[in-house]
KOLMARSE-6008 format. One record per residue: residue in three letters; residue number from 1; x, y, z of N, C-alpha, C, O in turn. Coordinates in steps of 0.02 Angstrom, whole numbers, plus 32768, in hexadecimal, padded with zeros to 4 digits. Example, Ala and Ser with C-alpha at 12.3 -4.5 7.8 and 13.67 -1.06 7.14 Angstrom:
BEGIN
  aa   i  n_x  n_y  n_z ca_x ca_y ca_z  c_x  c_y  c_z  o_x  o_y  o_z
 ALA   1 8294 7EE4 8186 8267 7F1F 8186 8294 7F5B 8186 82C8 7F5A 81A7
 SER   2 8282 7F90 8162 82AC 7FCB 8165 8285 8002 818A 829E 8039 8192
//
This chain:
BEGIN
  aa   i  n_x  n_y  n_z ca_x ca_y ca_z  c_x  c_y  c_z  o_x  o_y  o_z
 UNK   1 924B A6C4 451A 9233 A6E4 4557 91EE A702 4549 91E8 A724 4516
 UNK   2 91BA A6FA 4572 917C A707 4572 9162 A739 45A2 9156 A72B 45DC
 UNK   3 915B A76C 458C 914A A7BA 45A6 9107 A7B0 45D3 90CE A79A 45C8
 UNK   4 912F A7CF 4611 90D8 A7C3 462F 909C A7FE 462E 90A5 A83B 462D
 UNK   5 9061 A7DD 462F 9020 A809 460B 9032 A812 45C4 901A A841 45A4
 UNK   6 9061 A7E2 45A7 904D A7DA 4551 901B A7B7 4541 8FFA A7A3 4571
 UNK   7 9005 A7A3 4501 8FD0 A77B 44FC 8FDD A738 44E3 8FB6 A71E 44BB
 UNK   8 9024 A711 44FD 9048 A6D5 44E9 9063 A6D3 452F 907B A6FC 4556
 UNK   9 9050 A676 452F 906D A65F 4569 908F A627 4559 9083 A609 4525
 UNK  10 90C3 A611 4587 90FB A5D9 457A 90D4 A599 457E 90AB A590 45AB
 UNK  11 90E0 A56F 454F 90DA A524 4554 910E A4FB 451C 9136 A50F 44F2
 UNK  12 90FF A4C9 452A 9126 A487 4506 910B A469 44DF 90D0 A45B 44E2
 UNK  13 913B A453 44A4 9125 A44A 446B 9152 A3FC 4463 9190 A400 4464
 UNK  14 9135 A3C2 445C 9171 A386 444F 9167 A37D 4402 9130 A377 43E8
 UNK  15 91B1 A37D 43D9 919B A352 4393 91E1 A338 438B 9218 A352 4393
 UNK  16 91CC A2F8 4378 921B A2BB 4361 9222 A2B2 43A5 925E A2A6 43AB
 UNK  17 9209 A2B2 43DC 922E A2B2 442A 9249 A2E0 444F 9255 A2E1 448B
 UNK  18 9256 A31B 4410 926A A34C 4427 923C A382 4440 9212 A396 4418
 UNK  19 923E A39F 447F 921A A3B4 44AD 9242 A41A 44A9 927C A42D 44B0
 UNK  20 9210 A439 44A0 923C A47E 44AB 91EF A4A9 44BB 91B5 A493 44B6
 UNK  21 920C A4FD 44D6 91DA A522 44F4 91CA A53A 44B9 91F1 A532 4489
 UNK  22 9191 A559 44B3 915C A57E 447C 9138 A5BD 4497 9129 A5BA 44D3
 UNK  23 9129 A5F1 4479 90F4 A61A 4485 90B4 A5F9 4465 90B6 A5D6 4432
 UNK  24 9085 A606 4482 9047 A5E7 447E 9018 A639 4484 9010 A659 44B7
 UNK  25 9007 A645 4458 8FBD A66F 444B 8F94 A676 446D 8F6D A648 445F
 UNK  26 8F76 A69F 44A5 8F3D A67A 44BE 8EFF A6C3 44C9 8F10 A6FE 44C8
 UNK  27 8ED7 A6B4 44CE 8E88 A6F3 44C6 8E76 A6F4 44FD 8E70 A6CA 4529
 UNK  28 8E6A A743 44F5 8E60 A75F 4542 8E1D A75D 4541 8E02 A773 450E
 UNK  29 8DF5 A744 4573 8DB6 A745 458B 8DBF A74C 45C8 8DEA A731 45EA
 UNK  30 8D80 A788 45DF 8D5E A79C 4621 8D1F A798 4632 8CFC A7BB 460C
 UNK  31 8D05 A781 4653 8CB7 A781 4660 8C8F A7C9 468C 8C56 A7D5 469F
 UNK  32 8CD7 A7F3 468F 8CC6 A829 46BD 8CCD A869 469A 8D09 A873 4691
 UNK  33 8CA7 A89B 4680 8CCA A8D0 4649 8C8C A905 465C 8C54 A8F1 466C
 UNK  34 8C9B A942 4657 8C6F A975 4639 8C75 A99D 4601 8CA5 A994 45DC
 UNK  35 8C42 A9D1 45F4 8C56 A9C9 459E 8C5F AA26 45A4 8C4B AA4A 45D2
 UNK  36 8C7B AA35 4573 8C90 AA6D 4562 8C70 AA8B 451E 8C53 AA5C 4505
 UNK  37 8C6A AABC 44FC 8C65 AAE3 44CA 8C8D AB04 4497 8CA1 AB3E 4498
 UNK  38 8C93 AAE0 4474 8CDC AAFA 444C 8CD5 AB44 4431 8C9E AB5F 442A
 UNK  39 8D28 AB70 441F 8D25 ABA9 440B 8D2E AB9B 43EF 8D3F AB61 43E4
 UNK  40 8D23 ABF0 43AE 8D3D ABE7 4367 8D91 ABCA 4365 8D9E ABAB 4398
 UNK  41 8DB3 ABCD 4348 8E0C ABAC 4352 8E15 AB7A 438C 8E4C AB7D 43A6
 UNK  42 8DF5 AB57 43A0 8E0F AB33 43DE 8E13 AAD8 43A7 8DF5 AAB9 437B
 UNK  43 8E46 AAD6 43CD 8E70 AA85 43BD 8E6F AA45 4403 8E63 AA4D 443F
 UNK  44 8E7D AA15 43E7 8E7B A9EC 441E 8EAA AA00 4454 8EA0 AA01 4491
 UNK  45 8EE4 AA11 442E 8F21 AA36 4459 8F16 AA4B 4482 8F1F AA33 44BA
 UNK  46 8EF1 AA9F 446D 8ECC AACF 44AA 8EB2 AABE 44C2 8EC2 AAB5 44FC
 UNK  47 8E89 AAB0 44B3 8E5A AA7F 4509 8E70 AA55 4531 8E5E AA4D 456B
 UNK  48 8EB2 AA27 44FF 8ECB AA00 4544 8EFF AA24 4566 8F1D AA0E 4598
 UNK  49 8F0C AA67 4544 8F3B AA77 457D 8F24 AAB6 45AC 8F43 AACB 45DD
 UNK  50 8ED7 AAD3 458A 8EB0 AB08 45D4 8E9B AACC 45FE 8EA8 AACE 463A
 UNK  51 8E6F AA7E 45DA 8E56 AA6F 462B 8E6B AA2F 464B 8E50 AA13 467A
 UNK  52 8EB9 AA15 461B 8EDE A9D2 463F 8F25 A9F5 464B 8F54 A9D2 465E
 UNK  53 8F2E AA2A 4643 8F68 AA53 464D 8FA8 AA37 462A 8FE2 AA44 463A
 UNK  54 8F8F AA05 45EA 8FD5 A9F5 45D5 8FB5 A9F7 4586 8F7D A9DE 4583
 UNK  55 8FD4 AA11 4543 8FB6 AA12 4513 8FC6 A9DE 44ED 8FB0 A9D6 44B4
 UNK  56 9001 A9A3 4517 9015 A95D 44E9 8FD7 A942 44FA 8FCE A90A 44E2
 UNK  57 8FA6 A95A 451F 8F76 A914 4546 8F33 A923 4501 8F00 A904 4510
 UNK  58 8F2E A945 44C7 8F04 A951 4490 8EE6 A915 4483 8EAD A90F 446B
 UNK  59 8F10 A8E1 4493 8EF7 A891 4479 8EBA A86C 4499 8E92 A841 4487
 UNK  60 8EC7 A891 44D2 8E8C A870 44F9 8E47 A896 44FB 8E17 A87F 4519
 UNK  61 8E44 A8CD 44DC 8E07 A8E5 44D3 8DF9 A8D3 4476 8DC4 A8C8 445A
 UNK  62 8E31 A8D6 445F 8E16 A8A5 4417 8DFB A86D 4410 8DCC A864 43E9
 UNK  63 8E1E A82B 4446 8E00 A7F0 444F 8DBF A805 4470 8D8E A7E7 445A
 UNK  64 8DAF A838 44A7 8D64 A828 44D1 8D2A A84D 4497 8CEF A84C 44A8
 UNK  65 8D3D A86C 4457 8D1D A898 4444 8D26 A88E 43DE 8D2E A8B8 43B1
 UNK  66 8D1E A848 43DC 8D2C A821 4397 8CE7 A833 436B 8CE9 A815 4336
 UNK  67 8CBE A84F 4371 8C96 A863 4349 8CAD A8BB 432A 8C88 A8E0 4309
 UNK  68 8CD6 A8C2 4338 8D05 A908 4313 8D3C A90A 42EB 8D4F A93A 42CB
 UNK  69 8D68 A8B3 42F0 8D92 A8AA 42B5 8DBD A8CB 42EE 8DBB A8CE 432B
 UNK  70 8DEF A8EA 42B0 8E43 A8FF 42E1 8E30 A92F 42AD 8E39 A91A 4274
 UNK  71 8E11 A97A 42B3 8E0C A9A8 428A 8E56 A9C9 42AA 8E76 A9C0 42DE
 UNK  72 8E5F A9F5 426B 8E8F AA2C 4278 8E7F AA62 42A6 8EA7 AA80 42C9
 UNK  73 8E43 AA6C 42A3 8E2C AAA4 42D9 8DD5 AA80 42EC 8DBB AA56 42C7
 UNK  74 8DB5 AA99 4326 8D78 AA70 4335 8D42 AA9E 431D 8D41 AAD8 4330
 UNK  75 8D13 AA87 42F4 8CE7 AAB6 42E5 8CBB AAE9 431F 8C91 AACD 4342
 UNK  76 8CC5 AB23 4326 8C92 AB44 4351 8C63 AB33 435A 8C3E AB24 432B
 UNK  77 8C4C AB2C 43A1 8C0E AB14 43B6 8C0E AAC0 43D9 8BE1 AAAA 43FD
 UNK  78 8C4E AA99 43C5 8C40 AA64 43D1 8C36 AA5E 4416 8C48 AA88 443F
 UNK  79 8C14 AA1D 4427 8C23 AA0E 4478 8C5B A9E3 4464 8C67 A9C8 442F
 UNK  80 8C82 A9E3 44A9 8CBE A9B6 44A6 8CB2 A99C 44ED 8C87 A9BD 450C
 UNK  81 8CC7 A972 4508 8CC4 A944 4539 8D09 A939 4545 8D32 A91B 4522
 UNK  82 8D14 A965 459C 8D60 A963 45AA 8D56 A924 45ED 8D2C A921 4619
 UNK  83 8D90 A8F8 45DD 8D8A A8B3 4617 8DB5 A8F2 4679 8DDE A91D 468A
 UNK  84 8D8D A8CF 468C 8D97 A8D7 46D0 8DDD A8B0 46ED 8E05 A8C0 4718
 UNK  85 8DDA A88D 46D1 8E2E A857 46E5 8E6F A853 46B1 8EA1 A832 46BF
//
């Protein structure tokens, strides 16, 4: 079962003939974002959960914002780029 607004979506996978469902990986891109200013202690977490109101949604400001790695905490000062969608 595939959670919706996770970052895996259902598809099909055939091998030997045999056909079954899969999670499939997939990267969040937005062409629509404004950018923010990171605090000292702030995580992908926190930010996705003050400005997407959910803090599982961290992934999608990691994928829009891949020049920061998956730090443990975001260095102060960064810009971060939160997606609009």
């Amino acid at each position: 079962m595939i959670i919706k607004g996770s970052r895996y979506s259902e598809s099909t996978e055939t091998r030997n003939g045999v056909t079954n469902l899969i999670a499939t990986n997939t990267e969040f891109t937005s062409s629509s974002y404004y950018t923010v200013i990171s605090d000292q202690g702030e995580t992908f977490q926190s930010l996705a959960n003050r400005y997407l109101n959910n803090p599982s949604m961290y992934w999608k400001l990691a994928d829009v914002n891949k020049s920061l790695g998956y730090p443990d905490v975001i260095p102060m000062g960064s810009v971060i780029r939160i997606p609009l969608k």
